[in-house]
N, C-alpha and C positions, 0 to 999 in steps of 0.2 A: 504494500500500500504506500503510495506517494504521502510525502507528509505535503499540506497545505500550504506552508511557506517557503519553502528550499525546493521541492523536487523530488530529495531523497529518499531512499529506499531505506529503511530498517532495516539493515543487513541479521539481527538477531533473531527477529521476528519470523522474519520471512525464513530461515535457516529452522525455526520453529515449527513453521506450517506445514515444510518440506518434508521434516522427518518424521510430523504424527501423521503425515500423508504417506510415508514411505513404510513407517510403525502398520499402519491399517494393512496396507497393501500385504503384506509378510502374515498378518493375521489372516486374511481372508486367508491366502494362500494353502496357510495351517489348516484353515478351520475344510478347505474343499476336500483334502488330503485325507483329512480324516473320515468327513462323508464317504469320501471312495471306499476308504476303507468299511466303513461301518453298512454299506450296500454289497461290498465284498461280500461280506460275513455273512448279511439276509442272503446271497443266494448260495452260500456253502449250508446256510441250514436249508434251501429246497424254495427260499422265496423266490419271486420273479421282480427283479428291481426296477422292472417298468411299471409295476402294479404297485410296488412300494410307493414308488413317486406317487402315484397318483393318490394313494389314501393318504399320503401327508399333503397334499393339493386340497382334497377333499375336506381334511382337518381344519385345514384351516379357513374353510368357508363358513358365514354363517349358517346358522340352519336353514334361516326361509330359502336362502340363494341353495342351498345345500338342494332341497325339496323339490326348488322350480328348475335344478339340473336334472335331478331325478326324472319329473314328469316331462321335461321334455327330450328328454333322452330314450324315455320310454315312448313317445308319443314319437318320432324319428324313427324309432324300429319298429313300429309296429309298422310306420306308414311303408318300411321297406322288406314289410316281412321277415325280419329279423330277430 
């Protein structure tokens, strides 16, 4: 960020922002690593990590929206004989 009267740049600041941006980055990184791993593991126990995905998708919908995927999910196969 420019300061108002000079121009200059906070050299401190901005070497701040860099590294809790550079911090997160490393985090995510961790945290993907361990998903893989942890979706490893559901299908050495016989899950399907594409079904996985989707009831943590599912989870985290509310219910009503949960309900009206439901019925129109049903209402789509039906209309396709499915």
């Amino acid at each position: 960020m420019k300061h108002a009267n000079t121009g200059a740049i906070d050299n401190k600041q901005l070497i701040t922002i860099i590294e809790r941006i550079e911090k997160m980055h490393e985090e995510t990184a961790a945290i993907a690593a361990d998903m893989k791993e942890i979706f490893t593991e559901a299908k050495s126990a016989g899950y399907d990590p594409k079904y996985v995905r989707q009831m943590v998708r599912l989870r985290k919908m509310d219910p009503d929206e949960l309900e009206e995927t439901d019925e129109l999910t049903k209402m789509y196969r039906d209309a396709l004989g499915i």
